[in-house]
MINU-11582 format. One record per residue (C-alpha): x, y, z; residue in one letter. Coordinates in steps of 0.25 Angstrom, whole numbers. Layout:
R     xx     yy     zz  rest
R      X      Y      Z     A
...
This chain:
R     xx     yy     zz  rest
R      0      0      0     X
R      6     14     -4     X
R     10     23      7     X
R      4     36      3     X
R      6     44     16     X
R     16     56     13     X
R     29     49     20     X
R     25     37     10     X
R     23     46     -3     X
R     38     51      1     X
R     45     39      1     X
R     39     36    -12     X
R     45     45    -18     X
R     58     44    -10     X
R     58     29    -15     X
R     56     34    -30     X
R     68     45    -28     X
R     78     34    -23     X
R     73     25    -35     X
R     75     36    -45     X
R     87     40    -43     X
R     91     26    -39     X
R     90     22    -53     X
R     94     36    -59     X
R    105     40    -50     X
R    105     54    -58     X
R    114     61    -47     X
R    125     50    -46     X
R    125     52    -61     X
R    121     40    -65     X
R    111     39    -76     X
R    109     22    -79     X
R     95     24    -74     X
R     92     36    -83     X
R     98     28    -95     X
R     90     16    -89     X
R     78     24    -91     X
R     80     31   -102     X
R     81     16   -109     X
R     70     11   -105     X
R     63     23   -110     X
R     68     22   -123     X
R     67      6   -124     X
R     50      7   -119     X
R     51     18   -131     X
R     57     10   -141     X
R     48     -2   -138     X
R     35      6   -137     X
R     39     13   -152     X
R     43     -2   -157     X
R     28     -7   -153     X
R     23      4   -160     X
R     31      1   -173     X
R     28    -12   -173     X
R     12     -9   -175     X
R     15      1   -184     X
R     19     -9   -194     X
R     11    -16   -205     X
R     10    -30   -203     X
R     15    -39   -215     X
């Protein structure tokens, strides 16, 4: 059950800071999580254009 007092809602997002810049590290200068990032975003765009190619195509 969610905790939705205001000392729960702030550790929510305590949590979600920590897990940010876990993964992005952006003040130790380390940017493996933003290129992680920004190759999933570009592999999901790639797949979601192939889909649309492929029905665009006549069939034989």
């Amino acid at each position: 059950m969610q905790d939705f007092i205001p000392k729960g809602i702030g550790r929510v997002f305590q949590k979600g800071y920590y897990q940010y810049y876990k993964y992005l590290s952006m003040k130790k200068g380390n940017v493996a999580g933003l290129s992680m990032v920004l190759a999933a975003y570009v592999l999901f765009n790639r797949c979601h254009s192939y889909k649309e190619l492929k029905q665009e195509q006549p069939s034989k």
